[in-house]
DOKOL-604534 format. One record per residue (C-alpha): x, y, z. Coordinates in Angstrom, 3 decimals. Last residue first. Layout:
# DOKOL-604534
((X, Y, Z))
...
***
This chain:
# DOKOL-604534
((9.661, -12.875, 4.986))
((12.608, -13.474, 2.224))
((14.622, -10.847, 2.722))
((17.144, -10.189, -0.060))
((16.520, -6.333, -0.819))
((16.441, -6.523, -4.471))
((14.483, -9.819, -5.112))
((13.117, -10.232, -1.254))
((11.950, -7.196, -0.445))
((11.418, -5.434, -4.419))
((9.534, -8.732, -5.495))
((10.159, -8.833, -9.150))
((7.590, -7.669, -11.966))
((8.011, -9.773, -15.584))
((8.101, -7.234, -17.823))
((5.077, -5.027, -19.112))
((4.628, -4.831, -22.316))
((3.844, -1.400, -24.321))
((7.465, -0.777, -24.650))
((7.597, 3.152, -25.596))
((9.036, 5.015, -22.770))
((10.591, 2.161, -20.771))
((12.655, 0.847, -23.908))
((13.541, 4.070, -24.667))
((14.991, 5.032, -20.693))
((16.787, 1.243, -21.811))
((16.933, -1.759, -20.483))
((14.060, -1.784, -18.702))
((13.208, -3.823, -15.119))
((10.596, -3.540, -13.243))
((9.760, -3.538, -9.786))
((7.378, -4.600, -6.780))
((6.054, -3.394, -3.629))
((3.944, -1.127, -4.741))
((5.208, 0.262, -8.569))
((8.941, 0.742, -8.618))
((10.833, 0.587, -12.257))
((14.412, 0.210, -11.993))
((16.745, 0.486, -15.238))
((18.970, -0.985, -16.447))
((21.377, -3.586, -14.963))
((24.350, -1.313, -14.975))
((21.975, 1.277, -12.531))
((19.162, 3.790, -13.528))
((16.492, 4.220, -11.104))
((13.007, 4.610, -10.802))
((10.248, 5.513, -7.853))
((6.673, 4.955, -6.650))
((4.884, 4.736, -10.349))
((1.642, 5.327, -11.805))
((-0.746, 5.049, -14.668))
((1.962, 2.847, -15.819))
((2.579, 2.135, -19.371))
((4.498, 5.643, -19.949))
((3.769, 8.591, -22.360))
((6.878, 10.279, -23.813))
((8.335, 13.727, -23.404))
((11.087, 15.574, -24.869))
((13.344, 19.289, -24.418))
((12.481, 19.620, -21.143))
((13.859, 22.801, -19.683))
((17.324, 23.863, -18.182))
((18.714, 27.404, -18.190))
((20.928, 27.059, -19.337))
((21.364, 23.278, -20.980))
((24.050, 20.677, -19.393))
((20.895, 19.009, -17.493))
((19.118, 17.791, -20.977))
((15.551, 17.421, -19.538))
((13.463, 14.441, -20.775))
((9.672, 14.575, -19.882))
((8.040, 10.584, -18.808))
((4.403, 11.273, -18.578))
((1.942, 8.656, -16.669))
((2.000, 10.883, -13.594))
((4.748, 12.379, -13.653))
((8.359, 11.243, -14.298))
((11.666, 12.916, -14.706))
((14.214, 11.672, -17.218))
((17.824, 13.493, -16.551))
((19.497, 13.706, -19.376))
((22.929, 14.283, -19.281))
((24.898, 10.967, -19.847))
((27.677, 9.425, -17.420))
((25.429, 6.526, -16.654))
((21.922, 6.924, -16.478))
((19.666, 9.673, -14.659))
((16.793, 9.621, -12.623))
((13.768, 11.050, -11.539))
((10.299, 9.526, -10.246))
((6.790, 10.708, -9.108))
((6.962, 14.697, -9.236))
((5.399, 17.364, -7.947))
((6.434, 19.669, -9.250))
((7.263, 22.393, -11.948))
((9.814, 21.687, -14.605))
((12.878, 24.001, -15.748))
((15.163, 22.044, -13.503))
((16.869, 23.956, -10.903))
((14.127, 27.487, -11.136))
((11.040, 25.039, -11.493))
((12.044, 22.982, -8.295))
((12.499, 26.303, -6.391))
((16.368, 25.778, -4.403))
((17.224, 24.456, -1.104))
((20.035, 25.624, -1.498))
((22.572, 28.281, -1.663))
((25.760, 27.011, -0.533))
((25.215, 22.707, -1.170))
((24.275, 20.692, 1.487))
((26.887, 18.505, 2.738))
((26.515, 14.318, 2.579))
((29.332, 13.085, 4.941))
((31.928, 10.292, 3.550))
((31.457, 11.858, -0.159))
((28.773, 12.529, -1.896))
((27.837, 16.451, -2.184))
((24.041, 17.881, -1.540))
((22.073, 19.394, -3.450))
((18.395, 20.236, -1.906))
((15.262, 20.866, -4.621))
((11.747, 22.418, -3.585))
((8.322, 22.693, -5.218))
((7.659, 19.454, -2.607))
((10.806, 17.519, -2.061))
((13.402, 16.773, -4.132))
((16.721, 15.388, -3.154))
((19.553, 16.017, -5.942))
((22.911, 14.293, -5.019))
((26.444, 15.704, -6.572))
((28.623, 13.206, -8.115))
((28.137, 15.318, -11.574))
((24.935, 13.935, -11.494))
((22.737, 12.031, -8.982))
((18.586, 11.366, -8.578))
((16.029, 12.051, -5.830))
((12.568, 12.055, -6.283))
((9.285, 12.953, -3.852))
((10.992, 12.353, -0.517))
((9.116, 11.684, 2.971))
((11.777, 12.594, 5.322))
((14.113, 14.967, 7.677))
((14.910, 17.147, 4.514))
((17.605, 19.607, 5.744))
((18.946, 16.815, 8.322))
((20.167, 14.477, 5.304))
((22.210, 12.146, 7.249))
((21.217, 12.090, 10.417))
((17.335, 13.304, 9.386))
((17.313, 10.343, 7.038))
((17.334, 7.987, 9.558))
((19.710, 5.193, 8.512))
((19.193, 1.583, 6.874))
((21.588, -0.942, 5.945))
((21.727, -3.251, 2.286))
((24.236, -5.267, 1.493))
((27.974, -5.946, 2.594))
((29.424, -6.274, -0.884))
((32.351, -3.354, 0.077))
((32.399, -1.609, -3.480))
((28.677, -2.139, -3.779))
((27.935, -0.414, -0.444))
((24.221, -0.420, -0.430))
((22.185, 2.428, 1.436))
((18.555, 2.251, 3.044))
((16.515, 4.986, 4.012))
((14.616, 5.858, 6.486))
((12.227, 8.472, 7.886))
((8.911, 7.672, 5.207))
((11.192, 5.326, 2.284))
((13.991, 6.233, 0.830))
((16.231, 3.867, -1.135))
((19.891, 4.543, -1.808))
((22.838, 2.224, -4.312))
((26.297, 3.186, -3.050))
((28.763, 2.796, -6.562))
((29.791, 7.021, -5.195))
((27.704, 8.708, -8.094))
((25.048, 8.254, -5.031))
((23.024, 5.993, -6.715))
((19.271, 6.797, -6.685))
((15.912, 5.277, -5.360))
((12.343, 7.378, -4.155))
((9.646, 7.307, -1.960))
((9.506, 3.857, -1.741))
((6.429, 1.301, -1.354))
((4.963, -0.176, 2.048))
((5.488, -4.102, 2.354))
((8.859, -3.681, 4.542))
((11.289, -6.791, 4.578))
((14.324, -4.440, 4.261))
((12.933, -1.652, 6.204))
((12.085, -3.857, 8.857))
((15.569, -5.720, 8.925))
((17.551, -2.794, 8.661))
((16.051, -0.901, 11.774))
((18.136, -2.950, 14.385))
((16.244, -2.528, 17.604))
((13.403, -3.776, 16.097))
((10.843, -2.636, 18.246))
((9.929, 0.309, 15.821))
((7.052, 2.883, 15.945))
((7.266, 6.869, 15.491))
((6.707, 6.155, 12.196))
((3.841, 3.797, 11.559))
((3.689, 2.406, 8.109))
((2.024, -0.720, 7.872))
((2.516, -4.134, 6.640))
((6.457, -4.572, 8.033))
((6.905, -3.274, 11.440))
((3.771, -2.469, 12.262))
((2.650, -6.525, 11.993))
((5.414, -6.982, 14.622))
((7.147, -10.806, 14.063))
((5.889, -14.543, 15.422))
((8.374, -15.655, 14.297))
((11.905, -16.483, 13.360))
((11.972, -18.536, 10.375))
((10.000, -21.543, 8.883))
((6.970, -22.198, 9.511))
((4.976, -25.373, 8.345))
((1.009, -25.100, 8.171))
((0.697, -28.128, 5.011))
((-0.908, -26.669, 2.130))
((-0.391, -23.154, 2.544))
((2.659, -22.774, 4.322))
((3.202, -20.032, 6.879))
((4.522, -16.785, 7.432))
((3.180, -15.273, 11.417))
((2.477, -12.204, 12.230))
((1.959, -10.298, 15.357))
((-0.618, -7.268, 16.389))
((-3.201, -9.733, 17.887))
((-2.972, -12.827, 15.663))
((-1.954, -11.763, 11.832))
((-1.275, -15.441, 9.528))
((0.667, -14.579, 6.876))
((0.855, -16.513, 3.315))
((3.550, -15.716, 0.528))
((2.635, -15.469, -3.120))
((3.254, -11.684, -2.906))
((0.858, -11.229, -0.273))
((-1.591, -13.606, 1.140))
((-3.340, -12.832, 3.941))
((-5.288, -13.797, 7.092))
((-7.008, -12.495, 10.013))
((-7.749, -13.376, 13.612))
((-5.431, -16.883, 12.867))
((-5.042, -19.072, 16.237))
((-1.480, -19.770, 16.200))
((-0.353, -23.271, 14.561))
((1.402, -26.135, 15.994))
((-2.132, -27.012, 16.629))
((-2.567, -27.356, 12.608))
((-5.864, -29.726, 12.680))
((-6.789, -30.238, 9.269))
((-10.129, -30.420, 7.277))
((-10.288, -31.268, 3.482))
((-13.653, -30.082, 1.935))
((-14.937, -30.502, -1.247))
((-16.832, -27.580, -3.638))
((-15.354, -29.296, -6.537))
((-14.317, -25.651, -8.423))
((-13.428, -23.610, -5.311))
((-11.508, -27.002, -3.263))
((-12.347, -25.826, 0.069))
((-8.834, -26.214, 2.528))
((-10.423, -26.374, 6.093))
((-8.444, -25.487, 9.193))
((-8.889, -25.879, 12.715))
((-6.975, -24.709, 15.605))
((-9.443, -22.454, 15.945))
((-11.377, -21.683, 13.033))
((-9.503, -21.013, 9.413))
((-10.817, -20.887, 6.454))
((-8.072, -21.655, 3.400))
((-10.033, -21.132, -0.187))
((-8.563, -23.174, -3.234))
((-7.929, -23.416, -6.596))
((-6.651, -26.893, -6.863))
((-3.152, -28.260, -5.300))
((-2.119, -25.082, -3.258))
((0.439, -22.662, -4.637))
((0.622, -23.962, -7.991))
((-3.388, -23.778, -8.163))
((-4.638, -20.604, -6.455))
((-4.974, -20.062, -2.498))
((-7.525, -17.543, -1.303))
((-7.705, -16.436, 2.349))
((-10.272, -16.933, 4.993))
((-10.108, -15.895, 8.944))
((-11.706, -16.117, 12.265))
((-14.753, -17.809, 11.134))
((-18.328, -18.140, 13.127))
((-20.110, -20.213, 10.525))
((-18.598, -23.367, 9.579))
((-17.650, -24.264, 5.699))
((-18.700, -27.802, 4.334))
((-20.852, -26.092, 1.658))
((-19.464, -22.652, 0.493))
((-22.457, -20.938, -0.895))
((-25.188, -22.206, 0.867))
((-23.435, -23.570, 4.139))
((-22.373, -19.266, 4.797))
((-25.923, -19.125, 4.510))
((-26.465, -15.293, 2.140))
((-26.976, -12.276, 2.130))
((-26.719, -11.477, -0.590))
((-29.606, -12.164, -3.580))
((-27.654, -9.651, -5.634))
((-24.576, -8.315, -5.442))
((-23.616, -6.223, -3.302))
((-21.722, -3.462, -4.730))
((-18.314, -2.435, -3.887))
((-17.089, -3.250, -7.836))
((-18.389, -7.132, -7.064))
((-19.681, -7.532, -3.451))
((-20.581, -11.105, -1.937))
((-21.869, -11.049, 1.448))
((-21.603, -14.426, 3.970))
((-23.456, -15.258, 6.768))
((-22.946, -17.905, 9.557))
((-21.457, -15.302, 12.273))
((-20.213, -12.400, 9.417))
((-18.461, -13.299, 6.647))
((-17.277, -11.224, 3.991))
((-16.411, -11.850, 0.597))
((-15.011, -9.733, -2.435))
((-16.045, -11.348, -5.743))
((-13.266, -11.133, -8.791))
((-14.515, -11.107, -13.113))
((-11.553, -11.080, -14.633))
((-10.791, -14.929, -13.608))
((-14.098, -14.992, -15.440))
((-16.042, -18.756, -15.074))
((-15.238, -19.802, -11.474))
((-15.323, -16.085, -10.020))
((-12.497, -14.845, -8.714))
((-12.073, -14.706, -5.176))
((-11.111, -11.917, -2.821))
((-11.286, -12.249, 0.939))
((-12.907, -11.862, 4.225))
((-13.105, -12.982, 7.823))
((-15.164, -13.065, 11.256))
((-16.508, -9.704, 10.062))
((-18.493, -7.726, 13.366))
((-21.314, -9.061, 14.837))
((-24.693, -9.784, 13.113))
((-28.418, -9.418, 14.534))
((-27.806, -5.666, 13.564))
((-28.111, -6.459, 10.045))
((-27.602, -3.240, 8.378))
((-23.771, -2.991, 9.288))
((-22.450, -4.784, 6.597))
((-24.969, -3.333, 3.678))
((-22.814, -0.139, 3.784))
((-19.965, -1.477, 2.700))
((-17.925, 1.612, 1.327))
((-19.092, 4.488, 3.128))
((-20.336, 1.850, 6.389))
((-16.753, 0.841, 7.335))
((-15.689, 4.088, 7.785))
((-12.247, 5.245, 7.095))
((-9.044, 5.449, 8.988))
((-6.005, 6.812, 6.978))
((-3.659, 4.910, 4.641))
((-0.330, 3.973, 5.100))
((-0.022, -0.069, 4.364))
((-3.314, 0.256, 1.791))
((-7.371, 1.168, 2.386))
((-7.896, 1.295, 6.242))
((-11.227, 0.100, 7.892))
((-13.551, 0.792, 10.384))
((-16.865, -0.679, 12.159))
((-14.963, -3.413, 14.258))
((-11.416, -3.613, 12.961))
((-10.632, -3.867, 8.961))
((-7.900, -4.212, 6.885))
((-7.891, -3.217, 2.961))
((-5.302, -4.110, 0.435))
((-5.722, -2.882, -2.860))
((-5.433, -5.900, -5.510))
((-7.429, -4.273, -7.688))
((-10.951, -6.927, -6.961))
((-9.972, -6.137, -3.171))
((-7.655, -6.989, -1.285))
((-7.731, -8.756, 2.053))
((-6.989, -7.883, 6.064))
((-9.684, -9.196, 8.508))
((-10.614, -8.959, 12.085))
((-7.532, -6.683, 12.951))
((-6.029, -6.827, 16.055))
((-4.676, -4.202, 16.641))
((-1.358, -2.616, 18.025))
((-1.266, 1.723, 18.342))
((-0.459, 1.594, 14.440))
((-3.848, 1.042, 13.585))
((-4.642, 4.534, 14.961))
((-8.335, 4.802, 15.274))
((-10.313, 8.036, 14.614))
((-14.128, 7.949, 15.262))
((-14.590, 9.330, 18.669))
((-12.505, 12.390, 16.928))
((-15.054, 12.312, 14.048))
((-14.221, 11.482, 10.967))
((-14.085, 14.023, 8.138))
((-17.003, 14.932, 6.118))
((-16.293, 15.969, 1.828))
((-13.766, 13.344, 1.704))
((-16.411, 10.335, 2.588))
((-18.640, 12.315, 0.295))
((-16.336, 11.468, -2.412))
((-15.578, 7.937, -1.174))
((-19.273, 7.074, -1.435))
((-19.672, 8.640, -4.922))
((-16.669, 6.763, -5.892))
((-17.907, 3.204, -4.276))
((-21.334, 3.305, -6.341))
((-24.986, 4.214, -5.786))
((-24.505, 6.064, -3.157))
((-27.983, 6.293, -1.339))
((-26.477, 6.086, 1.998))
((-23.864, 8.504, 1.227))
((-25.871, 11.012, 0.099))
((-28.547, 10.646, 3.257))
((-25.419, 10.938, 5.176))
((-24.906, 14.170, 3.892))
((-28.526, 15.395, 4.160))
((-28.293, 14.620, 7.403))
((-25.181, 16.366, 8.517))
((-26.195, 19.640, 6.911))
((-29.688, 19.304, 8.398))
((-28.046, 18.883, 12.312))
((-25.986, 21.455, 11.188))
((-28.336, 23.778, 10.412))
((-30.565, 22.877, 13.222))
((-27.783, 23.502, 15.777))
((-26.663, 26.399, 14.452))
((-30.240, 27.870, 14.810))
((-30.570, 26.782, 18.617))
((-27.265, 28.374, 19.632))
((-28.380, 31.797, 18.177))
((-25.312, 33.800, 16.153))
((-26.220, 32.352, 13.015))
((-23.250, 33.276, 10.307))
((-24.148, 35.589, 7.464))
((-21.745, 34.598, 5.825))
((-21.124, 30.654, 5.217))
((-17.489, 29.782, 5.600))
((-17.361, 27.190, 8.959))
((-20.410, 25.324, 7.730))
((-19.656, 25.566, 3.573))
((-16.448, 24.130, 4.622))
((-18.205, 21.131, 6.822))
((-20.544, 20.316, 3.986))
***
């Protein structure tokens, strides 16, 4: 609606006309998305009308959220008042395009807490709960479900009304399927399939606004700070609380730690891209940073801005890979080459067209090369497309279909190879293995399996 507005010949000179149109335009827009019968037609008309100014929020400017938790995908989503963010880096959304149902009660505040359970009967089949004062909604796909709203006492017995935060716990992580609600100092583990109630008092503890688990850890958020915790018992170990922007969001003109390593270590938001260096220095890019490992020294992992070391680029990479100890950064429809050595020089000539280096037109997800062989395996999308690199000019001469829909990065090391989806990877032995292996390997944790921190 707001394209056809600023596009539409002939355009009404008269005040009083403009107004009306728009005033229709707008209408019939939010008419759309309050008659959405799904999430996608929500989002799509969420795309079609920006935010407001008076509606934009910068998460990264310290808040407190009122509750971070993922949905049935595993998407995270925090939310603040009558907005919400989808992921570590997305933008701020409206509460009401997705959940519309929230904010038709006007007898209820905001959400006390949320999270994602799976249903007793279908571990498939996973509930999204929110609770506002002593209510609870139960959506399944972004729909309500029916017969929601609902007593918060009604469909988890023993619970209080007026939370400040919920999170699941499954069996090997607490003793029985669980749900951890948190009020005050109070805390209340509810047994999911027993429906019984064990209440502690963790006054060690902070007071929980929001919870989350993540990676089979547990945080506890309180104003713009974190906290890890246990789940059964409330014991902390390490140096908290820590700087929610540091770590669970990406906000780049922020960082308190005055030693950028550790938060790009221990950071939750995925990488732009991985390579070695042809120089046994293992790189990982991520926003402004990346982070280099000296395996000829064994002194791990340290980050750098990229615009010290890379100044042509500055940030936010699509691939990069190495051959011929040279270093290929792509970015956009473009390609820089730069030389490993002490000092990274751009190579006379470049930046080059993407499709005029490698015979392949952007943008691309992943790139990488193994070993002293030729082929460079360049991924998009779900397609994996070979190109032989010793070839003039250069084109793909194969292509295979991936199991991932998508993927953040991928390198080739003596391990294998490196597959980067989120905040996890996976490991191949083979670029043949990867391309036609319809199982999935076990994922590892990329912060605390690759980069050893263990927040």
């Amino acid at each position: 609606m707001h394209t056809v507005l600023q596009s539409w010949p002939p355009r009404p000179r008269d005040p009083s006309t403009m107004l009306l149109l728009q005033t229709l335009c707008l209408g019939l827009t939010w008419a759309l998305c309050l008659a959405a019968p799904n999430h996608d037609l929500s989002r799509q008309v969420r795309e079609v009308l920006p935010l407001a100014l008076s509606d934009q929020v910068d998460r990264c400017e310290g808040i407190e959220f009122d509750a971070i938790a993922p949905d049935a995908k595993g998407i995270t989503f925090f939310y603040k008042g009558k907005h919400m963010w989808t992921g570590f880096h997305g933008p701020t959304e409206l509460l009401s395009t997705s959940y519309k149902e929230l904010e038709q009660h006007p007898l209820l505040g905001d959400i006390d807490a949320a999270l994602c359970l799976h249903h007793a009967d279908d571990a498939d089949h996973k509930h999204v709960f929110f609770f506002l004062d002593d209510k609870v909604f139960s959506y399944h796909d972004h729909t309500l479900e029916e017969g929601f709203p609902k007593d918060i006492s009604q469909v988890f017995p023993g619970i209080p009304s007026d939370l400040d935060a919920a999170v699941e716990c499954p069996k090997g992580e607490c003793v029985r399927d669980s749900v951890i609600f948190f009020k005050g100092s109070e805390v209340f583990h509810y047994d999911t399939y027993t429906k019984k109630v064990k209440t502690s008092q963790w006054t060690h503890f902070p007071n929980c606004t929001s919870a989350l688990r993540w990676l089979d850890h547990y945080y506890c958020f309180h104003g713009h700070q974190f906290t890890k915790f246990h789940p059964v018992t409330g014991s902390v170990t390490g140096t908290y609380p820590k700087d929610a922007r540091d770590f669970f969001m990406k906000c780049p003109n922020f960082g308190r730690l005055s030693n950028h390593t550790e938060r790009e270590r221990c950071s939750h938001v995925h990488l732009d891209a991985t390579a070695s260096d042809g120089l046994e220095r293992a790189l990982a890019f991520r926003g402004d940073y990346f982070l280099r490992e000296d395996e000829r020294t064994g002194d791990g992992w340290h980050a750098f801005p990229i615009a010290e070391y890379f100044k042509e680029v500055k940030s936010d990479l699509e691939a990069v890979f190495s051959y011929a100890s040279q270093l290929y950064l792509i970015k956009g429809d473009q390609v820089f080459l730069y030389s490993s050595g002490e000092k990274y020089e751009l190579v006379e000539g470049y930046p080059k067209p993407l499709k005029e280096v490698l015979g392949i037109e952007g943008p691309l997800d992943a790139a990488f090369v193994c070993g002293e062989y030729s082929v460079l395996h360049v991924v998009k999308g779900q397609q994996m497309f070979d190109i032989e690199l010793t070839a003039v000019p250069r084109a793909v001469v194969k292509e295979a279909k991936l199991p991932f829909a998508k993927l953040d990065a991928a390198m080739c090391g003596p391990d294998g190879i490196k597959v980067f989806v989120d905040a996890e990877y996976f490991q191949y032995a083979t670029p043949m293995l990867l391309a036609y292996s319809r199982i999935r390997p076990e994922p590892h944790k990329m912060s605390l399996d690759m980069f050893g921190c263990d927040h």
